[in-house]
C-alpha positions, 0 to 999 in steps of 0.5 A, spaced: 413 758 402 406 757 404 403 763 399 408 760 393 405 753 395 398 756 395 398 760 389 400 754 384 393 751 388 389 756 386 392 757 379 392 749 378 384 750 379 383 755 374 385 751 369 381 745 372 375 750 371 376 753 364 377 745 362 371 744 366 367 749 362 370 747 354 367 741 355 361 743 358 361 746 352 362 741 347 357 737 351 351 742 350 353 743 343 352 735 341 345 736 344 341 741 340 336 740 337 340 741 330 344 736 331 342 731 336 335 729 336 333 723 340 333 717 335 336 720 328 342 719 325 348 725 324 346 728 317 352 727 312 355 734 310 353 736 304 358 736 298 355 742 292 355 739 285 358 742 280 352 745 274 352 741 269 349 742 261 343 738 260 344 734 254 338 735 248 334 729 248 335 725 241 329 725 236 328 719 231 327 720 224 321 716 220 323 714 213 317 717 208 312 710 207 313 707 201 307 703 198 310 696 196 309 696 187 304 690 187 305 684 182 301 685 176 297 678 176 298 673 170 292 674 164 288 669 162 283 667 156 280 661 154 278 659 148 273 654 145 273 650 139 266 645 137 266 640 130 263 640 124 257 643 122 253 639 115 246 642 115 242 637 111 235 638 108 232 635 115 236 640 119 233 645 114 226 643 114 226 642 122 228 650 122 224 651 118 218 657 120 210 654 118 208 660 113 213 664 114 220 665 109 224 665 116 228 659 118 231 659 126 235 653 128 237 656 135 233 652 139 238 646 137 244 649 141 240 651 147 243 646 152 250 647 149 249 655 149 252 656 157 258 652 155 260 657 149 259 664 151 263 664 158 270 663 153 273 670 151 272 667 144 269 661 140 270 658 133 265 652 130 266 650 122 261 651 117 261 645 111 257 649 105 254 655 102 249 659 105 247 664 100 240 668 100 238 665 094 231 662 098 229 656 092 236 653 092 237 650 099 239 643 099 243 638 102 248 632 100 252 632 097 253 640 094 250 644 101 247 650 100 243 653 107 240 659 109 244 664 112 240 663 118 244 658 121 249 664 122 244 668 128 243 661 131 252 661 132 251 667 134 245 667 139 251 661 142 255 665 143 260 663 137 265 668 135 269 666 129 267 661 123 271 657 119 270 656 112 275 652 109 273 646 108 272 640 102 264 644 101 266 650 101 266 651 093 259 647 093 256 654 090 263 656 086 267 661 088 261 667 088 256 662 092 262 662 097 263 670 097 257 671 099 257 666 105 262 670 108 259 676 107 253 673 110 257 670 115 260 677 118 253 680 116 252 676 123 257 680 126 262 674 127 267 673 124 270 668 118 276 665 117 278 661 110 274 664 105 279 670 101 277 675 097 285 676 095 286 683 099 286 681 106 291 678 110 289 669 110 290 670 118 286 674 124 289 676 130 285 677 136 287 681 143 283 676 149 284 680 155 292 682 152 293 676 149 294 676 142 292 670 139 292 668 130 287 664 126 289 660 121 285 655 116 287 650 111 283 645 108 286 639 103 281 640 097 274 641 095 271 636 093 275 637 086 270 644 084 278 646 085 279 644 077 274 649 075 279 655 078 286 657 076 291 655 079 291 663 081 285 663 083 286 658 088 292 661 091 287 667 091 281 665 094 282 659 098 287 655 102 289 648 100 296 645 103 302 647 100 308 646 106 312 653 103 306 657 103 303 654 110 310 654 112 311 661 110 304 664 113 305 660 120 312 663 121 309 670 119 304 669 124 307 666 129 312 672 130 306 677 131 301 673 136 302 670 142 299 663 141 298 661 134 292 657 132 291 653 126 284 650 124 286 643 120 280 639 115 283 632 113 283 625 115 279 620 113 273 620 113 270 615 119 277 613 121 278 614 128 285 615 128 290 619 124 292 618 117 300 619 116 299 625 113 296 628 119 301 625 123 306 628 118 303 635 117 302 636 124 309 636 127 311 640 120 306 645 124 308 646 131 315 646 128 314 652 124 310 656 130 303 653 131 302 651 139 294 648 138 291 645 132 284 644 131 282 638 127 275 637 123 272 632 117 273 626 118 266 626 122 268 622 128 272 623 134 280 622 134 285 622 139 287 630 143 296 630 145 299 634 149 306 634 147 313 638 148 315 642 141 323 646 143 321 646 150 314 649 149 307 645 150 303 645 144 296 641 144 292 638 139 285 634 137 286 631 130 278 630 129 272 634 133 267 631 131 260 632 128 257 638 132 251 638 128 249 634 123 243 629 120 249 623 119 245 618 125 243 612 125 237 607 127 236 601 128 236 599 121 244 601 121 248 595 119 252 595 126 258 594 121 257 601 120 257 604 126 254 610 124 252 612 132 260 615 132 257 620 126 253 622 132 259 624 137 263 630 138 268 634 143 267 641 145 275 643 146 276 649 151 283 652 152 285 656 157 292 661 155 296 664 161 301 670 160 305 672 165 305 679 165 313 680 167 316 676 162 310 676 157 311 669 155 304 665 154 303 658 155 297 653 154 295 653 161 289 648 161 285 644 156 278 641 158 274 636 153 267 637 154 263 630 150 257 632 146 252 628 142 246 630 138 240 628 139 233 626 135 227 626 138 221 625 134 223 621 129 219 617 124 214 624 124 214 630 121 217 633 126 224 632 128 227 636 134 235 637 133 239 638 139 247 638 141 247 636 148 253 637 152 254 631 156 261 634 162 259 627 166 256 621 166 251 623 171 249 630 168 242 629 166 236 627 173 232 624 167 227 628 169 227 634 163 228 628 157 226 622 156 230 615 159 231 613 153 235 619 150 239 620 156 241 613 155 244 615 148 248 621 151 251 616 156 253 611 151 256 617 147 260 619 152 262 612 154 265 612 147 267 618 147 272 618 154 278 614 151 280 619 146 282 625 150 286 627 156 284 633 160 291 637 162 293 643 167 300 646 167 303 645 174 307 652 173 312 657 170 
């Protein structure tokens, strides 16, 4: 019984050592350096990722650059209209050159040269013949004046003469032919003389605007009766609706502005007569957007007005630009000559718009002038067609007091009978 008893004992033992030295075991394992250093965290197994196909990185695509079509600017032209221009036997003789057979009337436009050049193109009317016929110069009432005058409007910076006027058959039909030779020997152009091969209108391109000329008178002194009824419809230009109606028309449709330059009125009258009332609104009816008026020697009255939905312009009477109907202190008041002296520069400025190709009358500018005498009373007289923009233009200093005095008290005349304009837009 004993060696049974002692026996499980000893095998009880062994099995408390074995248990014993698993775990020893297990403790020494934990402490490893591996596994167990002082002060750290047991690191996680690692799980090994799956191998994945990189994805191709995304290249954006430019657009090819388009350079932005700019808009074309809207064209513009400006043209400039001065008044009468009678040249009497003072004004010759003032132009006159000591000794020589040479006549220059340049200086008489000195002051209002600047004002003319700087338009696209300029138009003044001529009362008379000017032929190359040196003993038959005069004055009032048949007016022959040597074609120098044409150099001194081209030295201004005129561009186009209207000669279609009540002196313009003061020298017949050949005296007035040969004006307008003379007229185009200057380089510039004519309007309202006819040989009866060309065309009664012109046309100039400004800047690409297409503007028409055209030029009526109401008669000629009654020098018209030595002509056939022919003759007249082939040399000159008088009112007759159909025929006007006719030509404005035909112009119209090929211009982008259509100009009429028009000599009636009464003469010395301040206002309109019926007939240019009537006649102008006959005008822009038939397609004239301005109108230019000259004869009656005083200023009258400038409208803008709405025709169809378009704005015309019109000056009845410009003025006289140069002539020797002035007066002095001998003058009955009644009479009131000094308005003879008086006269307004028109510069018009066109618009076209380059999409739509229409043109307007985009601004319209009075400019005042006053011809001025110094010298008179002596053999000398010195002639001058002085711009007067402002009341304040002139310091004094290159005149004398009393001269630009007159100029003011000319433009104070002047003022009331015209409206500077501006279109505000399309």
């Amino acid at each position: 019984m004993k060696s049974i008893k002692t026996k499980c004992i000893i095998i009880a033992i062994l099995i408390l050592a074995v248990s014993l030295m698993a775990v020893g075991c297990i403790i020494n394992q934990s402490k490893t350096p591996e596994n167990n250093q002082a002060g750290t965290t047991p690191k996680p197994a690692v799980t090994e990722s799956p191998v994945s196909t990189p994805v191709p990185t995304s290249i954006p695509i430019t657009a090819p650059s388009v350079t932005p079509v700019p808009t074309p600017s809207p064209i513009t032209a400006t043209l400039v209209s001065a008044g009468d221009c009678v040249i009497h036997n003072t004004l010759q003789r003032a132009a006159k050159i000591d000794g020589e057979d040479r006549y220059d009337f340049t200086h008489m436009f000195e002051e209002i040269k600047p004002f003319v050049e700087s338009a696209d193109y300029s138009v003044v009317s001529y009362e008379g013949a000017a032929t190359n016929s040196r003993n038959d110069y005069s004055g009032f009432p048949y007016f022959n004046c040597p074609p120098e005058i044409f150099d001194a409007f081209k030295y201004s910076g005129f561009d186009l003469v209207n000669n279609a006027n009540n002196h313009q058959l003061d020298r017949r039909v050949k005296g007035m032919l040969e004006t307008r030779d003379n007229i185009r020997g200057r380089g510039l152009d004519v309007i309202g003389a006819y040989d009866g091969e060309e065309q009664r209108y012109i046309i100039k391109d400004l800047n690409g605007i297409n503007v028409g000329f055209m030029a009526y008178t109401y008669g000629s002194n009654g020098n018209e009766g030595l002509l056939t009824s022919e003759q007249i419809a082939k040399h000159l230009a008088f009112f007759d609706k159909a025929r006007m109606e006719k030509e404005i028309k035909e112009l119209e449709e090929k211009a982008d502005i259509t100009v009429v330059l028009m000599h009636w009125g009464h003469e010395y009258w301040r206002k309109p007569n019926e007939q240019q009332i009537s006649l102008s609104n006959d005008l822009f009816e038939w397609g004239a957007d301005v109108i230019l008026g000259s004869h009656p020697h005083v200023i009258q009255p400038t409208e803008v007005r709405t025709v169809n939905g378009e704005t015309k312009y019109i000056i009845y009477s410009m003025g006289n630009f140069l002539t020797n109907q002035w007066h002095e202190w001998f003058d009955n008041p009644k009479d009131k000559k000094w308005l003879r002296e008086d006269s307004i520069l028109v510069t018009i400025e066109f618009l076209k718009d380059p999409v739509t190709q229409k043109t307007v009358i985009n601004k319209v500018k009075h400019i005042p002038t006053w011809l001025s005498r110094e010298g008179v009373g002596t053999n000398t007289v010195i002639h001058r067609i002085l711009p007067v923009p402002t009341r304040d233009y002139y310091d004094n200093s290159h005149y004398p007091e009393e001269l630009i005095k007159k100029a003011y008290e000319s433009y104070d005349r002047t003022i009331d009978f015209f409206t500077d304009y501006e279109r505000e837009s399309f």
